[in-house]
C-alpha positions in Angstrom: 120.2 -95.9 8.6 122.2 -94.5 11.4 125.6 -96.6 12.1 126.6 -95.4 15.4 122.8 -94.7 17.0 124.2 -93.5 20.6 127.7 -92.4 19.6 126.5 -88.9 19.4 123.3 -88.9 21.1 124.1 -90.7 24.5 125.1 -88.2 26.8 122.9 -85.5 26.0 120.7 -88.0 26.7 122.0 -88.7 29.8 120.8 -85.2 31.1 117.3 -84.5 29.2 116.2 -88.0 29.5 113.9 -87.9 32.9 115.7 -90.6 35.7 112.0 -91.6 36.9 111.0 -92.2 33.6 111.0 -95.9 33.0 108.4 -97.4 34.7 108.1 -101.8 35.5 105.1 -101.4 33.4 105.7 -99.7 30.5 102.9 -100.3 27.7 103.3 -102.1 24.9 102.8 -100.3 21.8 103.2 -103.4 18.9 104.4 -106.5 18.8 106.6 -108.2 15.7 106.3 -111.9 15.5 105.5 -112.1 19.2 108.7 -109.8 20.4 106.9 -107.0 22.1 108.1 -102.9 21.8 106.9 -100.9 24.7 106.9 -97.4 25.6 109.7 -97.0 27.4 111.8 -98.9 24.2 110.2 -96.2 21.7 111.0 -93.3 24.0 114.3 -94.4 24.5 114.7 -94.8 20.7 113.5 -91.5 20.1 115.6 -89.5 22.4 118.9 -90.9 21.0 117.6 -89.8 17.2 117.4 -86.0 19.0 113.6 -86.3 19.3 113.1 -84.1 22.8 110.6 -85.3 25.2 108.0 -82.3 24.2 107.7 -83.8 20.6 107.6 -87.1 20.9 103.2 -87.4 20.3 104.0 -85.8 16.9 106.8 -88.2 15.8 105.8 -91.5 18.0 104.1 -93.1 14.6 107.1 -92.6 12.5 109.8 -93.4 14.9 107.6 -97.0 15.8 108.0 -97.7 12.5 111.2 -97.8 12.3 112.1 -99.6 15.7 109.4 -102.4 13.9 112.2 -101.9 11.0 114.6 -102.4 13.1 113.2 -105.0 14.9 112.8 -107.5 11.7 116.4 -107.0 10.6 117.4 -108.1 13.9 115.2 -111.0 14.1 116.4 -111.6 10.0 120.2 -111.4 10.9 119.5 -113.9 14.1 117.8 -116.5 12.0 121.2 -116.4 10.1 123.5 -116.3 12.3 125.1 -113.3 11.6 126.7 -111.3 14.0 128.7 -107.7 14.3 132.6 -107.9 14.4 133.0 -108.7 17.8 136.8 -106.9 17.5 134.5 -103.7 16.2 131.8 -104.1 18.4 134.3 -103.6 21.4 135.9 -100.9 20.3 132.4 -99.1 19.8 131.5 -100.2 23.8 135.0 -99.2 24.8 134.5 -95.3 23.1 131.4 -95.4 24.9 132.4 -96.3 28.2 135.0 -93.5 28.2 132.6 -91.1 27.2 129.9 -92.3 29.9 133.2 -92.3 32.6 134.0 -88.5 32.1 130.4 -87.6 33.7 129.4 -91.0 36.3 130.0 -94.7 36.1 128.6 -95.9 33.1 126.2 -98.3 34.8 124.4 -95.2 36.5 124.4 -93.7 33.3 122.8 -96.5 31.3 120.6 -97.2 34.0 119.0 -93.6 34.1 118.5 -93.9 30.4 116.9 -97.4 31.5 119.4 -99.3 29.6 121.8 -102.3 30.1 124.8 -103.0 29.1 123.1 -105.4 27.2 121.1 -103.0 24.9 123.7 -100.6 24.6 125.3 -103.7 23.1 122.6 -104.8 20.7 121.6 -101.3 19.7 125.6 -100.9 19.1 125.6 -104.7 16.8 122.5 -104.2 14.5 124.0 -102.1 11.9 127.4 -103.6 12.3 125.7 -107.3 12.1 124.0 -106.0 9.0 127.1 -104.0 6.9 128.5 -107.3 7.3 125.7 -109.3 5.8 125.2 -107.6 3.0 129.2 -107.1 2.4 128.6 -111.1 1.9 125.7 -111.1 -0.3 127.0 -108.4 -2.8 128.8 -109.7 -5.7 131.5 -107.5 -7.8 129.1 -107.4 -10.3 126.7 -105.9 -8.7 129.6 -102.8 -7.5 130.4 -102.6 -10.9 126.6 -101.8 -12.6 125.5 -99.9 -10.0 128.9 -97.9 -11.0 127.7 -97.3 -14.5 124.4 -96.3 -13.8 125.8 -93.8 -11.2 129.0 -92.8 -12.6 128.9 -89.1 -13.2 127.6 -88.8 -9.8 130.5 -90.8 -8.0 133.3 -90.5 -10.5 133.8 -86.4 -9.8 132.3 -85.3 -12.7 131.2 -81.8 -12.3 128.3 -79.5 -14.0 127.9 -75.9 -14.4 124.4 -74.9 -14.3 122.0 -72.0 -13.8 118.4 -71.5 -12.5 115.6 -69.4 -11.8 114.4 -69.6 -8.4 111.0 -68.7 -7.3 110.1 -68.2 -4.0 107.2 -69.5 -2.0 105.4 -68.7 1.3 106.5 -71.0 4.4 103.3 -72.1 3.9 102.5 -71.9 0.5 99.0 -73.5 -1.0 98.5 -75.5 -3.4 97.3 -72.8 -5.2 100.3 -70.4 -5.0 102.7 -73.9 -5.9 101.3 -74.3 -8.9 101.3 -70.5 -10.3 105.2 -70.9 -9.6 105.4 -73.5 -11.7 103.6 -72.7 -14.9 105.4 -69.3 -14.4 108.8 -71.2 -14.8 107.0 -74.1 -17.5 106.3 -70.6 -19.8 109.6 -69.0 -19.4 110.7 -72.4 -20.4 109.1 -72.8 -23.8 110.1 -69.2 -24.3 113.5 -69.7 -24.2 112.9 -73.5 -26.2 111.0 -70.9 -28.5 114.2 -68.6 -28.6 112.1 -65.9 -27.5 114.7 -65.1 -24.9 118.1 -66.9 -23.7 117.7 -68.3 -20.2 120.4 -65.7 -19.2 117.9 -62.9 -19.7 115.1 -65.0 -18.1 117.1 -65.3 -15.3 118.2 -61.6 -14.7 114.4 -60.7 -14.9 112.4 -63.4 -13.5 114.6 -65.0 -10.8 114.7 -64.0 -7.2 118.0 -65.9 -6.0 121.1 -63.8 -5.6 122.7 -65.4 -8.5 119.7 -63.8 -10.8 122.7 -61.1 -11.4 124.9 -63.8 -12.8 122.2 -64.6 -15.2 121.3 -67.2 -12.9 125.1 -68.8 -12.7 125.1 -71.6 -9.8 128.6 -72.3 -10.6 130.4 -75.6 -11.2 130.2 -78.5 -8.9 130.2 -82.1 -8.4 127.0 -84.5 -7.1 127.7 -84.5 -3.8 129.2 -82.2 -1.3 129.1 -78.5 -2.9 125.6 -78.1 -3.4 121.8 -78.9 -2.1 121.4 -82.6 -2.8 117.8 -81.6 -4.0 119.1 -79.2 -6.7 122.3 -81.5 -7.6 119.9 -83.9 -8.2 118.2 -82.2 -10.7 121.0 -81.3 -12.3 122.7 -84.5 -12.8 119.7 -86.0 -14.4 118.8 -83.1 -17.0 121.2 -83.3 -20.2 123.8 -80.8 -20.9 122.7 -78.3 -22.8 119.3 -78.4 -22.1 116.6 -77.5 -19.7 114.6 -79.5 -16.9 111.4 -79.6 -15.6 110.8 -77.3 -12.9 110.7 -78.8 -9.5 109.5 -77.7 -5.8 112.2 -78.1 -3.3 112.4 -76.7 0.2 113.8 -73.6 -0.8 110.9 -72.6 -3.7 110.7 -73.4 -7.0 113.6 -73.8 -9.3 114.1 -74.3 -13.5 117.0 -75.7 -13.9 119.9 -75.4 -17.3 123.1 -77.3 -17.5 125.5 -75.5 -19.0 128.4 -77.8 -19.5 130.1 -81.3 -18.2 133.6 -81.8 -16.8 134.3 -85.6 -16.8 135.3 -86.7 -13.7 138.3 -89.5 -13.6 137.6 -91.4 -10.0 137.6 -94.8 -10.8 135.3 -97.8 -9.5 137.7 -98.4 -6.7 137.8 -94.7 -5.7 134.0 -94.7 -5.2 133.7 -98.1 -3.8 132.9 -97.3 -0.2 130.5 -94.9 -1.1 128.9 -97.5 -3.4 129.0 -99.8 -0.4 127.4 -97.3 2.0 124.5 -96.8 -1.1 124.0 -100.8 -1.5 124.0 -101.1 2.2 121.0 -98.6 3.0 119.4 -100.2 -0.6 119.0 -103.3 0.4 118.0 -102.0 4.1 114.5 -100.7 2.2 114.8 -103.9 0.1 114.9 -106.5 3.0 112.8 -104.6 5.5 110.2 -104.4 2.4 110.0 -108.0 2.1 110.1 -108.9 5.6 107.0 -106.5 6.3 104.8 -108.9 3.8 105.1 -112.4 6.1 105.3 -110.6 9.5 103.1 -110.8 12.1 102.7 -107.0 13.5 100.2 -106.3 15.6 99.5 -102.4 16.8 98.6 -102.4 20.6 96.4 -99.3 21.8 97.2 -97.2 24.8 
């Protein structure tokens, strides 16, 4: 989830968003537990996540989703009381103001993106109001295992792997997928067979640049250096052996982990990004179980 939705987005939307747009009318397009979503609300959603007006047919089922998502978590955190930081929510208006002042007064501006003060205010609050609720439902205990089951990826630990990269066709069949793969599952056994090392393999069979290397990617830690896709792989195969190979958006990769550097961040070092995980965790969590009693209803157009 996004925690400052129009920080970044609002005032290009100011000047792609059309200013006849928003009509008394606009359709409604679901309703959850009798709080209606309209057009206008969805479009307005959309064009502050980057969505531009000519795409939004192709994305309108997704994004509706998550506005429905977004909706329940609101109604949730109502039913509880709980509320964004009102010291931090005014410092998020404030930025915003100054921003919307450097081009019109901000009440043009929110009007032509058929806004109040109002919404901007409750768009700003939801994921405040929620970072606060869950910073009061997770116990230290919960910090501290989700720690050990993540440590090597947030303690700095880093890997060395290599790979052999096969590439595919933008768009590639089904067909063409799955030759990739049992190409790499047979260089595999080979080199489990000792046939060949995966350095040779590599040099032969790979067509990234590092095939040269003998497929080297180099050491790095879980986040930041490399593809999450690929890190992720790498971080859950064992040193010293080789994993499965996977599809990613790049092609088709086998992976080998070469060696482990223990990292020495502690639990307090990683602790905000162990917030920031929990936080979007139990997002999915809640939104799941709030889906199953919910009354959502799908109105046509």
């Amino acid at each position: 989830m996004r925690k400052h939705l129009l920080l970044v987005a609002m005032l290009s939307a100011v000047f792609s968003f059309p200013q006849d747009a928003h009509s008394q009318s606009s359709p409604v397009v679901a309703t959850v537990n009798r709080e209606k979503i309209d057009a206008d609300r969805l479009h307005l959603y959309m064009l502050t996540q980057g969505i531009p007006e000519q795409e939004w047919s192709k994305y309108e089922k997704q994004f509706l989703e998550q506005l429905i998502d977004r909706t329940l978590v609101r109604q949730f955190l109502d039913s509880r009381k709980v509320t964004a930081p009102k010291a931090t929510l005014e410092r998020q208006l404030a930025i915003i103001e100054k921003m919307l002042k450097n081009v019109d007064s901000p009440e043009e501006l929110l009007k032509k993106l058929g806004m109040t003060r109002k919404d901007l205010e409750r768009e700003l609050s939801l994921p405040l109001a929620w970072q606060r609720y869950v910073q009061q439902v997770i116990v230290e205990k919960e910090i501290a295992d989700y720690f050990q089951q993540h440590r090597t990826e947030l303690d700095g630990t880093q890997r060395q792997a290599r790979q052999i990269f096969l590439k595919l066709p933008k768009n590639a069949t089904e067909q063409q997928v799955a030759e990739a793969i049992n190409l790499l599952t047979e260089l595999k056994n080979r080199i489990e067979r000792k046939e060949l090392s995966f350095v040779e393999a590599a040099r032969k069979h790979s067509q990234s640049p590092s095939a040269k290397q003998g497929g080297d990617l180099g050491t790095f830690a879980f986040t930041g250096q490399m593809p999450a896709e690929i890190a992720k792989q790498v971080f859950k195969t064992e040193v010293k052996q080789i994993g499965r190979p996977f599809r990613s958006k790049f092609g088709v990769h086998l992976i080998y982990v070469e060696k482990e550097i223990p990292g020495q961040l502690s639990l307090e070092d990683a602790r905000p990004e162990i917030l920031s995980h929990l936080i979007e965790q139990k997002w999915h969590q809640t939104v799941k179980r709030l889906r199953k009693s919910a009354r959502i209803s799908y109105d046509s157009r």
